[in-house]
C-alpha positions in Angstrom: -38.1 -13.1 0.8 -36.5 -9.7 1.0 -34.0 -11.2 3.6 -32.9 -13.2 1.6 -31.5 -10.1 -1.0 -29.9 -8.3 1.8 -28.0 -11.5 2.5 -27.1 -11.9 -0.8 -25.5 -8.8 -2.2 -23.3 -8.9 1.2 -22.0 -12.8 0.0 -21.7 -11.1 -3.4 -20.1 -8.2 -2.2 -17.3 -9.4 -0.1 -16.3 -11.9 -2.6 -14.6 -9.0 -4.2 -12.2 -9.3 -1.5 -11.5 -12.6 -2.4 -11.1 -12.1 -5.9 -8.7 -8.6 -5.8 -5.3 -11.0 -4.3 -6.2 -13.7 -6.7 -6.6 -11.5 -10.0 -3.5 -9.3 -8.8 -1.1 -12.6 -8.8 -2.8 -14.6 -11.5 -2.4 -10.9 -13.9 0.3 -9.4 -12.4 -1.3 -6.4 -11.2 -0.2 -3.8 -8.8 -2.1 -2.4 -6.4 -3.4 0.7 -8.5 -4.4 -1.9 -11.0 -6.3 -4.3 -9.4 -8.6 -1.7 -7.3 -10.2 -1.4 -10.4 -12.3 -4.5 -9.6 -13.6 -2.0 -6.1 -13.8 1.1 -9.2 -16.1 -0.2 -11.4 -18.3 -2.2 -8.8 -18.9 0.8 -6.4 -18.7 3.4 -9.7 -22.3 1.5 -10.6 -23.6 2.5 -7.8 -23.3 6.4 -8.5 -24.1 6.0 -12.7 -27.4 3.4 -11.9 -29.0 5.0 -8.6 -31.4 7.6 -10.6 -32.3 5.6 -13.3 -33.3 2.9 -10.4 -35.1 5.0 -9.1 -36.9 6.3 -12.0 -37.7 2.0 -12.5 -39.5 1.8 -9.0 -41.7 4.9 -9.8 -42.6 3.1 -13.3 -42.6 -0.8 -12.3 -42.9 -0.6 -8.3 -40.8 -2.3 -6.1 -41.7 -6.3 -6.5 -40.8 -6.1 -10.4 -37.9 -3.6 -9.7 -36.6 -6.1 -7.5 -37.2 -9.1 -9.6 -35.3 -7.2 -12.4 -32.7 -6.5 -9.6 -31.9 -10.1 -9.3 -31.9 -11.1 -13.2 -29.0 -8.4 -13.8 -27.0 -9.7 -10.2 -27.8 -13.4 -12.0 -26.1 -12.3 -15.4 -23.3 -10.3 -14.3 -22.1 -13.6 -12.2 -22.7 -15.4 -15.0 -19.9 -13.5 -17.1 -17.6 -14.6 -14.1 -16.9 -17.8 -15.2 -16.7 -17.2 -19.2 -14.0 -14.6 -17.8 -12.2 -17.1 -15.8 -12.0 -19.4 -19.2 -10.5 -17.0 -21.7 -8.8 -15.7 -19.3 -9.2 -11.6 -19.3 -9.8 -9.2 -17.0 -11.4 -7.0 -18.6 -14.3 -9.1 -18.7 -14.0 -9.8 -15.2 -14.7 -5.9 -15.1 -17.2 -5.9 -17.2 -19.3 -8.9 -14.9 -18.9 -7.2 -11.7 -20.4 -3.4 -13.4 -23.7 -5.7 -14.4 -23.4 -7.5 -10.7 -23.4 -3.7 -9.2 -26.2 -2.9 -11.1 -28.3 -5.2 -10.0 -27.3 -4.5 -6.8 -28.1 -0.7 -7.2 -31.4 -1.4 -8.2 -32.0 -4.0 -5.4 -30.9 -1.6 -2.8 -32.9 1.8 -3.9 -36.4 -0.6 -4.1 -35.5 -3.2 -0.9 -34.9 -0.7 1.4 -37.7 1.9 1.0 -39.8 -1.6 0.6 -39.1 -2.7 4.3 -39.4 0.3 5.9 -43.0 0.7 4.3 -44.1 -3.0 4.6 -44.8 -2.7 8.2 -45.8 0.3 10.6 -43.8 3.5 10.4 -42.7 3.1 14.3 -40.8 -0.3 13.7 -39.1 0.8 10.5 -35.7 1.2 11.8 -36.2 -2.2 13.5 -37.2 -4.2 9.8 -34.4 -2.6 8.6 -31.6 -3.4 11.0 -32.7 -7.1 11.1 -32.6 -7.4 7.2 -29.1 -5.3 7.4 -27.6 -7.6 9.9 -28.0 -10.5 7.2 -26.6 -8.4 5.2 -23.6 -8.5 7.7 -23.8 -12.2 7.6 -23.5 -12.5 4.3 -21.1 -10.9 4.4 -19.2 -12.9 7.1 -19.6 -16.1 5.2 -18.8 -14.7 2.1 -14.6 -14.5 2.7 -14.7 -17.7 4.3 -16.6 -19.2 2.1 -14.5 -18.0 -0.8 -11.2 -18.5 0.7 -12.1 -22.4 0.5 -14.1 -23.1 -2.7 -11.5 -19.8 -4.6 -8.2 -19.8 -3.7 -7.4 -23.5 -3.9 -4.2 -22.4 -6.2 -1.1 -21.3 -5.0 0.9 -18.6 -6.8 4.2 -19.0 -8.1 6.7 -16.2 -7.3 6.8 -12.9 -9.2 9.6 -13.7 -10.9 9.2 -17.2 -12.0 5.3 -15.6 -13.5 7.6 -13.2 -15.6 10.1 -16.0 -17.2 6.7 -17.4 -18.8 6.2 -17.9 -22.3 3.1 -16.7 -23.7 1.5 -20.6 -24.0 3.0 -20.9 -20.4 1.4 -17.9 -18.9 -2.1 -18.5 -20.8 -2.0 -22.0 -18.8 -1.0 -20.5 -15.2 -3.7 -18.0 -15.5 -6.6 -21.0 -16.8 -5.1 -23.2 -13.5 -5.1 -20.5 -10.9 -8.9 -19.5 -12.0 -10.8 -22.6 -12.9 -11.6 -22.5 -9.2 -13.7 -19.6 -9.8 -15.8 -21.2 -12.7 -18.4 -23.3 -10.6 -18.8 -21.3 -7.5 -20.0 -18.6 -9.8 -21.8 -21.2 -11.9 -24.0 -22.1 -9.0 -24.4 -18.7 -7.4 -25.4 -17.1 -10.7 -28.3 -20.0 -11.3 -29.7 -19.1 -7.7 -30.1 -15.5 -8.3 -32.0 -16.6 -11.4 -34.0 -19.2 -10.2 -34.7 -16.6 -6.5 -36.0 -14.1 -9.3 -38.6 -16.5 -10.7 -39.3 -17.4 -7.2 -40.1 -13.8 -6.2 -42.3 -12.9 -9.6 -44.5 -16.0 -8.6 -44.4 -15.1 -5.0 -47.5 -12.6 -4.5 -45.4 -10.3 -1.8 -47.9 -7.3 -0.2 -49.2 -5.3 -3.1 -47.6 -1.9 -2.0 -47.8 1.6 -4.2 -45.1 2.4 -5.9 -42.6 4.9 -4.5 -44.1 8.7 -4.4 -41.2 10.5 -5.5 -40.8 13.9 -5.9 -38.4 15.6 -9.1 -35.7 17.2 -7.1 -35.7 20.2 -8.8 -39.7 20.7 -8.6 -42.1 22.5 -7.0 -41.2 20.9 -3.4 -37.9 22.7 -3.6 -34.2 20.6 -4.0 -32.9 18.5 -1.6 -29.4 20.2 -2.2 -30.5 23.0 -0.1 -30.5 20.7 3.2 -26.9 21.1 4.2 -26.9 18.0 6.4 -28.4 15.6 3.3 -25.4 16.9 1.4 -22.3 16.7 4.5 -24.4 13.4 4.9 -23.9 12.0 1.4 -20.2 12.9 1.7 -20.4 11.0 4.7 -21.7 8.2 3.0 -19.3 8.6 0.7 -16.6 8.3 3.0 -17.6 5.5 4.5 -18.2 3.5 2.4 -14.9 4.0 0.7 -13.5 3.5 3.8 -15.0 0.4 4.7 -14.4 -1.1 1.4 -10.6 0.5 1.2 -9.7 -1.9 4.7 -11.4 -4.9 3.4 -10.0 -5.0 -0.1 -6.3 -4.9 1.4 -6.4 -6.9 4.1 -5.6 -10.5 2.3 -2.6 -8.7 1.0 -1.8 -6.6 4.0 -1.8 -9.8 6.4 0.4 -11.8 4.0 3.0 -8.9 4.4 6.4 -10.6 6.5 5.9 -7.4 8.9 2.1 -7.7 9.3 0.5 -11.4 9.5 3.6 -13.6 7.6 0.1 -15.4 6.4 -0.3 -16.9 2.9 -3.2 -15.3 0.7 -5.5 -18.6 1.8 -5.1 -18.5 5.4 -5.3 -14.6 5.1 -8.8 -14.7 3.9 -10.1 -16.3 6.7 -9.4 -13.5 8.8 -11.1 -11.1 6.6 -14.9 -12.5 7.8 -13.7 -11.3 11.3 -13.7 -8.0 9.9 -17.4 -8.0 8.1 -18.2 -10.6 11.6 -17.0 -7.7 13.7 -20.3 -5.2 11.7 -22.6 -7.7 12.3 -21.8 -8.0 16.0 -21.4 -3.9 16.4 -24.9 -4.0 14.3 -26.7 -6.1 17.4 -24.9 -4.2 19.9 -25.9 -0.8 18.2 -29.5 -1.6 17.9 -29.6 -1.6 21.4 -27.3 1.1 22.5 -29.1 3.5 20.3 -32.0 3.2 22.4 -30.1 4.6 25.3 -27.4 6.8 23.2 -28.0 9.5 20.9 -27.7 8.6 17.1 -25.3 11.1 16.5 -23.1 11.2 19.8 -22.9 7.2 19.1 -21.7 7.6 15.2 -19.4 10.3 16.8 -17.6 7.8 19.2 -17.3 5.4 16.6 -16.0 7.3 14.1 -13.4 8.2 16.0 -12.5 5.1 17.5 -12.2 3.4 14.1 -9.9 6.1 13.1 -7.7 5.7 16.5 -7.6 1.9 15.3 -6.5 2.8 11.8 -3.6 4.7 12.9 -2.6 2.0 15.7 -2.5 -0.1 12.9 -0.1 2.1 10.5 2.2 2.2 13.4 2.7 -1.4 14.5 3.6 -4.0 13.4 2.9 -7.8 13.6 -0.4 -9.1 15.9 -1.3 -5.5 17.1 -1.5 -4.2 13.4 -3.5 -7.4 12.3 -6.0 -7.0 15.0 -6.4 -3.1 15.4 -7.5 -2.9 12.0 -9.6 -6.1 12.2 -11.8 -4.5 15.0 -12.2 -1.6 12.9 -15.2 -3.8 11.4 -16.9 -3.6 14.8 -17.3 0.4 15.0 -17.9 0.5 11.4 -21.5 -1.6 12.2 -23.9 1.5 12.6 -22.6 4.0 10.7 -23.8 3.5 7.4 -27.7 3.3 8.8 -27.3 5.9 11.5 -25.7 8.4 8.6 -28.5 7.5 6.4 -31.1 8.2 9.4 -29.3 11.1 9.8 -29.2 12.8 6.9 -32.8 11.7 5.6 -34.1 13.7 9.0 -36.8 16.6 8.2 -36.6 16.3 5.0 -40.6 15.7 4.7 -41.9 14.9 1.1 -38.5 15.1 -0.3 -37.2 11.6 1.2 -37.3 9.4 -1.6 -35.3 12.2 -3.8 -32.7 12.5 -0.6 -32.4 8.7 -0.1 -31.5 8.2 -4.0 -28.6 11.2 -3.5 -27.6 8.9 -0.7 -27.6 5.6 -2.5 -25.5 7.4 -5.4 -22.8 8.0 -2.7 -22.4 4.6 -2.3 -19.4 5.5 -5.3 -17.5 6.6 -2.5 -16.6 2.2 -2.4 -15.1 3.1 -6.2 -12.9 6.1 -5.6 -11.4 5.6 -2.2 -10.0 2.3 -2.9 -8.4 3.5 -6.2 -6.7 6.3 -4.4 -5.3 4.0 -1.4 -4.6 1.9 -4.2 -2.3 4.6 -6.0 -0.3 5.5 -2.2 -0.1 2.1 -2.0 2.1 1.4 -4.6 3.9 4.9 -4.1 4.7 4.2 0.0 3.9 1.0 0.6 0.2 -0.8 1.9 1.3 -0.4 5.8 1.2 3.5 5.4 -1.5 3.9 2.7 -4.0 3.2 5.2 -4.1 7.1 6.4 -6.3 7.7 3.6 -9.6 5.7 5.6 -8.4 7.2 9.5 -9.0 10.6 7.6 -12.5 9.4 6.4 -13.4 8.8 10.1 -12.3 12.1 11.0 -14.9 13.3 8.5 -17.6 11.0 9.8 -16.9 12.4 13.5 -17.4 15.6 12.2 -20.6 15.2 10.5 -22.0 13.2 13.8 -21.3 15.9 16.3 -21.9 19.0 13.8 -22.5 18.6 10.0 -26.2 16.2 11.3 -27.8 19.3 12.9 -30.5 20.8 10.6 -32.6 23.7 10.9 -35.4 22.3 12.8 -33.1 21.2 15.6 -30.8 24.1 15.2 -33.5 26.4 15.4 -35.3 24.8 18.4 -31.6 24.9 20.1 -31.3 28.2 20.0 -35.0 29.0 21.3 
């Protein structure tokens, strides 16, 4: 049952990427413009992280996640109304209440597999639920680029000769694609949260969560938790920043030459490339250590990244595509990371964490900004910095005192 909402918010996730090159031509958006879709989502994340938090301590986590679900349900549901007026502001305004729901879900699923089983296999519950996660959000593009973008654009130019009754009915034609796959997906969220209330799930106690600013001390004063949630931060952002350009980076003449359709495709190979690295992690972080394997990975991607700013043609496409592949374990192995020692205090250090996730909201926006300042190709420095950070916190910023103390004895 819980599988099943890790699969989910990946589809749901990823169909952003889908959506940014299709609301950019259809409302003539630049780049700065349409990364607001990647803003408001991923802003969610940072505004509804506490208050989620505060709902599993009231409600426990089966009716945290059942509420989880009905927001996802109604935000999709504003998809299609949005796709009939046509504005994008209300397209906005669907994906914040999508986010939502998917900030609640993810602050009560994931604390509810690693305590639904024995604490030694933990890490294992919650790599298999993230890698369907990752398949979600492989089927996601593909699955988008065929039911979504069905419509071809017309040129810039021909868009701006449009009179206003003209333009109303481009913008209808290009997204009454989106209407029904929306339709449907929104119904199944529903009718998967009436499933799940009905469902008697193990009866687990709600999350013990300490105030961080209590008796047990604040987490702020564990230095790796706090150079962890900026490496959340950065990740995420970074991870987010490549796939939300990539339709529009491969249809560039210099890049791919692909149209926005075709270009989609390729985007699952980026999310396919996680779920492979997640597999492939799993079992090299039983012979590796955590952080020396984030380390190499971290700086690979960025290596990748910049190979990619500096060609051109099939070598750009696929450096930055098997950026996905290194990306796989960071976000769990950062989490691990950072969570480490941090004794009663967990819960409150996993919801700082969780509120990083925001990092998805402001690093696009910025690449966004370069973009349309120096162009997409170059605008991708702003990620192969991220992964310097990430390096960074892997090889030094992870040690805390325990470790750094029995180190030194």
């Amino acid at each position: 049952m819980v599988t099943f909402l890790f699969f989910m918010w990946g589809f749901l996730t990823v169909l952003n990427d889908v959506l940014i090159p299709l609301l950019k031509e259809t409302f003539s958006l630049n780049y700065a413009e349409v990364m607001l879709v990647q803003f408001v989502f991923f802003a969610s994340y940072g505004i509804f992280a506490f208050p989620s938090a505060k709902l599993v301590d009231w409600a426990g986590y089966k009716k945290t996640m059942v509420v989880g679900l009905l927001v996802m349900g109604a935000g999709v549901l504003l998809v299609p109304p949005a796709a009939s007026i046509p504005a994008f502001a209300v397209f906005l305004a669907g994906l914040i209440i999508l986010a939502a729901g998917m900030t609640i879900l993810q602050v009560s699923a994931n604390p509810y597999v690693a305590v639904l089983g024995p604490e030694k296999t933990a890490s294992s519950r919650l790599n298999l639920v993230q890698a369907f996660n990752s398949i979600g959000t492989v089927v996601g593009p593909y699955l988008g680029k065929v039911v979504i973008l069905t419509a071809a654009p017309l040129a810039a130019a021909v868009v701006a000769q449009m009179s206003e009754p003209q333009l109303h009915a481009y913008r209808l034609h290009q997204l009454a694609p989106v209407k029904l796959p929306y339709l449907i997906f929104g119904l199944v969220l529903v009718a998967f949260a009436i499933a799940m209330a009905l469902f008697k799930l193990p009866d687990i106690p709600a999350a013990h969560k300490t105030d961080a600013s209590g008796a047990q001390g604040s987490v702020w004063r564990y230095r790796h938790l706090v150079l962890g949630a900026i490496g959340i931060f950065v990740y995420v952002g970074a991870e987010v920043s490549i796939g939300s350009f990539l339709v529009n980076y491969f249809n560039q003449p210099y890049i791919g030459n692909l149209s926005l359709k075709v270009a989609a495709g390729y985007v699952s190979l980026y999310w396919g490339g996680a779920m492979v690295g997640r597999f492939l992690g799993s079992a090299l972080l039983r012979k590796i250590r955590a952080n020396t394997l984030l380390g190499i990975n971290a700086l690979v991607a960025s290596a990748l990244v910049c190979t990619s700013m500096i060609a051109f043609g099939h070598l750009a496409m696929w450096s930055i595509i098997l950026v996905g592949l290194f990306n796989s374990i960071m976000f769990p192995t950062i989490f691990t990371l950072s969570i480490e020692g941090l004794g009663p205090l967990t819960g409150d250090g996993s919801g700082v964490l969780v509120a990083a996730i925001v990092g998805g909201a402001i690093i696009p926006e910025v690449q966004g900004l370069i973009a349309d300042r120096i162009g997409i190709h170059h605008a991708f420095f702003v990620p192969a910095i991220c992964y310097i950070y990430i390096a960074y916190f892997a090889f030094i910023g992870s040690r805390h005192k325990a470790q750094i103390t029995q180190a030194r004895s």
